[in-house]
N, C-alpha and C positions, 0 to 999 in steps of 0.2 A: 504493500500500500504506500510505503513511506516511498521507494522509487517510481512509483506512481506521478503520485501527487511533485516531485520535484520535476519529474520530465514534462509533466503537463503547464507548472509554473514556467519555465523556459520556451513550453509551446505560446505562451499566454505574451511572452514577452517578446519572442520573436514578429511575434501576430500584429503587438503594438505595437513597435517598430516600425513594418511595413505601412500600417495604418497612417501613421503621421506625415509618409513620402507618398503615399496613395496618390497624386497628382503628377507622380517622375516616373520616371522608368521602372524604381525600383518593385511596384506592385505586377506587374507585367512577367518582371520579371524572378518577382517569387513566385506568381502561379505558375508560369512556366516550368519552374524548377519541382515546384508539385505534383504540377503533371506528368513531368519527365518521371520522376520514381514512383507513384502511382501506376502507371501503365507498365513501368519494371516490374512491379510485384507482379501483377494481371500475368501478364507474359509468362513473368516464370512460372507461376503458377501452371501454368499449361505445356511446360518446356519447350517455348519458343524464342527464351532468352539469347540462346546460341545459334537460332535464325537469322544473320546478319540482313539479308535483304528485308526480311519483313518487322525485326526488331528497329529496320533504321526506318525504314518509311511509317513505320506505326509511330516510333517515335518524333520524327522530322515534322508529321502532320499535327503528334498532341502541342509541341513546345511552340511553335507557331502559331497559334489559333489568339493567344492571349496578345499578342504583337496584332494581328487583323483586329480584334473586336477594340484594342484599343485605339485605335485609328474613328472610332464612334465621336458625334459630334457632343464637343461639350457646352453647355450653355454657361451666359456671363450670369452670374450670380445677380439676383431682381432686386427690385427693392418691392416690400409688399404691397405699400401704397399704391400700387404701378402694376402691379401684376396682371398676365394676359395671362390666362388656364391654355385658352384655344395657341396662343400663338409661343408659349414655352411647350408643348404639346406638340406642334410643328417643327421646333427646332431643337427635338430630341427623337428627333426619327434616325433610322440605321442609316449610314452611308451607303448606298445600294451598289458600291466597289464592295464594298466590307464583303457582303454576299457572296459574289462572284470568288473574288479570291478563298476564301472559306471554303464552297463549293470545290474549286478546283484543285486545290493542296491535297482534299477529303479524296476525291477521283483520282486522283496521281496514285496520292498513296493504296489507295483499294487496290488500281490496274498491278502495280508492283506485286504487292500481296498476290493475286490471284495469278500472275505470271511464275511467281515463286514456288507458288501453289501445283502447279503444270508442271513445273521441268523437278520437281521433288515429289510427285504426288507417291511416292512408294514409303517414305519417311512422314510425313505431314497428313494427317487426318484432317475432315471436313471438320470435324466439332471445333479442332484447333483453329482451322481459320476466321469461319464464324465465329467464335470469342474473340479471336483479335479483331477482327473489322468491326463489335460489336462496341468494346472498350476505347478502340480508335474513336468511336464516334461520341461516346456516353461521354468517355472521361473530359476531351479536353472541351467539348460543345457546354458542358456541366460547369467545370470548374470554370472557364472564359467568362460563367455571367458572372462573375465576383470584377469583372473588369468594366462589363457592362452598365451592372449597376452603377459603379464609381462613378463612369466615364459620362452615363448619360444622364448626369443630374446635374446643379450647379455643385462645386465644392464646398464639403461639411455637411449637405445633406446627402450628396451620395455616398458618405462615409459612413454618417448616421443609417441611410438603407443598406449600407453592405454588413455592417453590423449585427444590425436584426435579422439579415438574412441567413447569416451563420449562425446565430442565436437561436436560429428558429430549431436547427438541429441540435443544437447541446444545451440547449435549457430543456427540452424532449426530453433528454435521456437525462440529467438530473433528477428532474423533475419525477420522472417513471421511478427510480432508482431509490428515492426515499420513500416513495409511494409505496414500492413494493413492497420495502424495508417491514414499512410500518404496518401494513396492511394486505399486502399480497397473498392469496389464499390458492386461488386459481391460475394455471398455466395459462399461457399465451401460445404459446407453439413449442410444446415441452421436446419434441424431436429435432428442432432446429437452434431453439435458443432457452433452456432446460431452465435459467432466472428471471425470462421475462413474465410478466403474469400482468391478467386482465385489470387488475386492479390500479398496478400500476404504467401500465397504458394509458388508462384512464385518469388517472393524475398527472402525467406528462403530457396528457391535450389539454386540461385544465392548467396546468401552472402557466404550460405557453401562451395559451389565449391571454390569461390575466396579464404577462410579465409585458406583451404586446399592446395590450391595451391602456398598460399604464406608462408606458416607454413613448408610446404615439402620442399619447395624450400629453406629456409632460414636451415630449421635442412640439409638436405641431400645434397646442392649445386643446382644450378641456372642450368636447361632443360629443354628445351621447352617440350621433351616426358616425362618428370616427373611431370611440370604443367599441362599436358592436361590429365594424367591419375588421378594425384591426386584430378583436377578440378571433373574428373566425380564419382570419388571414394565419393565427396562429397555431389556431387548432389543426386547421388544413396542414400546415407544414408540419408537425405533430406524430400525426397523422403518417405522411408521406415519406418523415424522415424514420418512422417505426419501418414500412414498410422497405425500405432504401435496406436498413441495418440487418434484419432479417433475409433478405434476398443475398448478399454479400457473406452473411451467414450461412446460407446454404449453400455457395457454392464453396466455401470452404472448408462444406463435413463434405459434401461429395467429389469433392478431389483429395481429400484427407490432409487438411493444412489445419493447426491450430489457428496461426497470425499469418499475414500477408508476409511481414516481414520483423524485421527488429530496429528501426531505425529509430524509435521512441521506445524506450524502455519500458515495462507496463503497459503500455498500450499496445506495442506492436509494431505493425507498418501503418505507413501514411495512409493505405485503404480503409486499415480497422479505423483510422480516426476518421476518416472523411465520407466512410461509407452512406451514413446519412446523409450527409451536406450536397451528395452528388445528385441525391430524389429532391434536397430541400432550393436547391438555390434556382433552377428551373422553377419549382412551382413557387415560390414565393415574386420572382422575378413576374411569371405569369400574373400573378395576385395583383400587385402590385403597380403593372402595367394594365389593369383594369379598372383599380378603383384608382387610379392616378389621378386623375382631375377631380373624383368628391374630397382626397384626402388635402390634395395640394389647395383648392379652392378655401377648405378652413384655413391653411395655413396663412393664404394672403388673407383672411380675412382679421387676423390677427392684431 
C-alpha cells in the first residue's frame, strides 16, 4: 500500500506539472509519450512487440495523433460581458486539415500492418492483428482528446475541463472503492474483477455526479440546470469508466497477464492506470460538447 500511494503521489505530481505548460509543447508531448508505452504494453501483451514493421507503424500512428489534434483552433480568452455562445461555438470547431491528416497517418499505418500481415501470415494470427489495429485506433484517438479538450477552449478553462475529464475516471474508482469498503455485499462481475461489487458501483456514480456538480458549480457559478447536467455528465463517465476498467480486465485474465506492465509501482503499467480514462475522456469530451453552450451561457452570464 505504502508503495502504492508514493508512486501515485509522483503520478499526481508529474500530472501537475504538465498541467501548468498545458498551452506549450510540453502537454502534447507527455500524451504522446503515454501513448507511446500504453500501446507497448497492448502489443506485448499479444507478442507483437518484436514485430518491427507493425510495432513501428502502430507506434508512428499513436505518438502522432497528439501533435495533429493539437494543431485544433484555440480561442482568445472572452470577457463575459461580451460573450457570443453562437460565435465562440464557431471558432472552436476542428481544423478540417486536423481530419485529413489523422485519417491518413491511421491508413498508412493499417496498409503497413496488413502488408506485414501477408508476407508473415504463417507467424502472425488474425486475432493479433485485429488487436493491434484495434489499440492503434482506441488508444491514441482516446488519449489525443486530453489535447483536445485543452486546445479547444480558451486557457484555464480548458485546463479546468481536462481536469474533470480525468477526474471523471478516478474519482469512479475512489469513490466505488470506499463504497465497497464500507458497504459492499454483492459482486459486480466476480469472474473478471472478484473486489468490484454493486454496491460500490453505485457509490462511484454517486460520489462522481456530486464531486461534478459541485466542481461546475463553484468554476462556472451556482444553477440548478448546471448541477443536474453536470451531476449526470458525471454519473455517465462513472459509468463508462466502470465499464473501460473491466473490459481491460478481461482481457488481461484471458491472455493471462496480472498488470500490463510495471512502470508505476503498485499500480502496474500505464494501461492498468489509464484503463478507465480511455472509455472516460471520449465520453465526457462527447458530454461536454453537447451541453456546451447551456453550460458556457451560465458562465457568461456571471
Amino acid at each position: 500500500m505504502r508503495t502504492r500511494i508514493i508512486s501515485g503521489a509522483v503520478g499526481v505530481v508529474i500530472l501537475a506539472a504538465v498541467l501548468v505548460f498545458d498551452t506549450t509543447i510540453v502537454l502534447p508531448v507527455a500524451v504522446a509519450v503515454i501513448i507511446a508505452v500504453m500501446l507497448f504494453e497492448l502489443l506485448r501483451a499479444v507478442e507483437l512487440e518484436k514485430c518491427k514493421p507493425i510495432f513501428v507503424a502502430v507506434e508512428f500512428c499513436g505518438i502522432t495523433m497528439p501533435y495533429i489534434y493539437s494543431k485544433f483552433y484555440r480561442t482568445s480568452f472572452f470577457d463575459k460581458a461580451d460573450y457570443d455562445v453562437a460565435e465562440l461555438l464557431l471558432n472552436t470547431g476542428i481544423n478540417a486539415g486536423t481530419t485529413v491528416y489523422a485519417f491518413s497517418v491511421t491508413l498508412i499505418a493499417a496498409f503497413i500492418v496488413f502488408v506485414t500481415w501477408l508476407k508473415m501470415h504463417r507467424t502472425i494470427r488474425y486475432e493479433q492483428v485485429f488487436f493491434a489495429l484495434a489499440v492503434m485506433i482506441l488508444v491514441p484517438q482516446s488519449m489525443s482528446t486530453i489535447v483536445r479538450i485543452d486546445r479547444m477552449f480558451p486557457a484555464g478553462m480548458g485546463r479546468f475541463f481536462l481536469i474533470m475529464a480525468l477526474c471523471g475516471a478516478w474519482i469512479a474508482d475512489t469513490g466505488a472503492y470506499f463504497t465497497g469498503v464500507a458497504l459492499g455485499k454483492h459482486k459486480l462481475c466476480p469472474e473478471i474483477s472478484p473486489k468490484k461489487t454493486i454496491e460500490g458501483f453505485v457509490g462511484g456514480i454517486l460520489t462522481t455526479g456530486i464531486v461534478y456538480a459541485a466542481a461546475f458549480s463553484i468554476y462556472l457559478g451556482f444553477s440548478l440546470k448546471i448541477m443536474l447536467i453536470t451531476f449526470i455528465m458525471g454519473a455517465v463517465c462513472a459509468v463508462v469508466g466502470t465499464v473501460g476498467d473491466l473490459s481491460a480486465s478481461m482481457v488481461k485474465r484471458q491472455i493471462g497477464f496480472k498488470d500490463y506492465g510495471r512502470i508505476m509501482p503498485g499500480h502496474g503499467g500505464l494501461m492498468d492506470r489509464f484503463d478507465s480514462v480511455l472509455f472516460v475522456l471520449p465520453a465526457f469530451y462527447a458530454l461536454l460538447v453537447n451541453f456546451f453552450g447551456v453550460i458556457l451561457m451560465n458562465y457568461s452570464m456571471q
